[in-house]
C-alpha positions in Angstrom: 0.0 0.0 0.0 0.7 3.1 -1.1 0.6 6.2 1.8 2.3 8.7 -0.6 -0.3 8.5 -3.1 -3.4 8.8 -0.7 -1.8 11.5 1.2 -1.4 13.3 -2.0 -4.9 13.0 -3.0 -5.9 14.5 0.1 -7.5 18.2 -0.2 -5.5 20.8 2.1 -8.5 21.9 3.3 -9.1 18.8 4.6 -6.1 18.2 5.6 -5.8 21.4 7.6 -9.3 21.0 8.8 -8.0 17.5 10.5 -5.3 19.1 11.9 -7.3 21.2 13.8 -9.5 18.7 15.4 -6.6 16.6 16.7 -5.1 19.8 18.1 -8.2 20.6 19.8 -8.3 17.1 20.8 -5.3 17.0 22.2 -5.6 20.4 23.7 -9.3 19.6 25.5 -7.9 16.5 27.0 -4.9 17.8 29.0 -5.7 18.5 32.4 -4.3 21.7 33.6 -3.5 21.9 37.1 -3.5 25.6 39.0 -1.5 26.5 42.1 -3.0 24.6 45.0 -5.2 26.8 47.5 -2.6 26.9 50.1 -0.2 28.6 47.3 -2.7 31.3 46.4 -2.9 32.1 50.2 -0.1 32.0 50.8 1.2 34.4 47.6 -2.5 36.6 48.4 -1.1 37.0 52.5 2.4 37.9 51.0 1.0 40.6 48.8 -0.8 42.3 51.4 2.0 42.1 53.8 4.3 43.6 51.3 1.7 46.5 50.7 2.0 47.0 54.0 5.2 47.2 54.4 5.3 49.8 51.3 2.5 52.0 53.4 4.6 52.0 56.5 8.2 53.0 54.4 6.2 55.7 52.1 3.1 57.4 53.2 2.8 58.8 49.6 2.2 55.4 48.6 -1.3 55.3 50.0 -2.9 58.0 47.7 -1.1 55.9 44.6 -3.2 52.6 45.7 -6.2 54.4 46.5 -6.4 56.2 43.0 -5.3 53.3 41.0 -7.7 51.6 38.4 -5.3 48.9 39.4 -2.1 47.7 40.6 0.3 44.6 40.9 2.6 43.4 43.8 5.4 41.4 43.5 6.0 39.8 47.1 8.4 37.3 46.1 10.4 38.1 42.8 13.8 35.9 42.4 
């Protein structure tokens, strides 16, 4: 048999069309795993301890958090 010559006869579209339902296939049947809930504490309780900490070492700080649309902190970076 032949492969060569039946993949040739095959219509890109069909062929990219295919390709596209084994990557979804693949995609939608991993499992992807979060950080546990004792991470996200954790990370959540070191973010409000560093803002905090940047309150008590910069009063101007508190009028940049208040007015923000939004912020991030970095509690841990290395």
């Amino acid at each position: 048999m032949n492969y060569f010559v039946t993949i040739k006869n095959i219509d890109m579209k069909k062929l990219n069309s295919i390709w596209i339902i084994v990557a979804i296939g693949v995609l939608s049947s991993t499992t992807v795993f979060g950080q546990s809930e004792v991470k996200k504490n954790k990370i959540i309780a070191d973010s409000k301890i560093a803002k905090e900490e940047f309150l008590k070492t910069d009063g101007l700080m508190k009028g940049l958090f208040e007015d923000a649309i939004g912020y991030v902190i970095f509690p841990n970076v290395g």
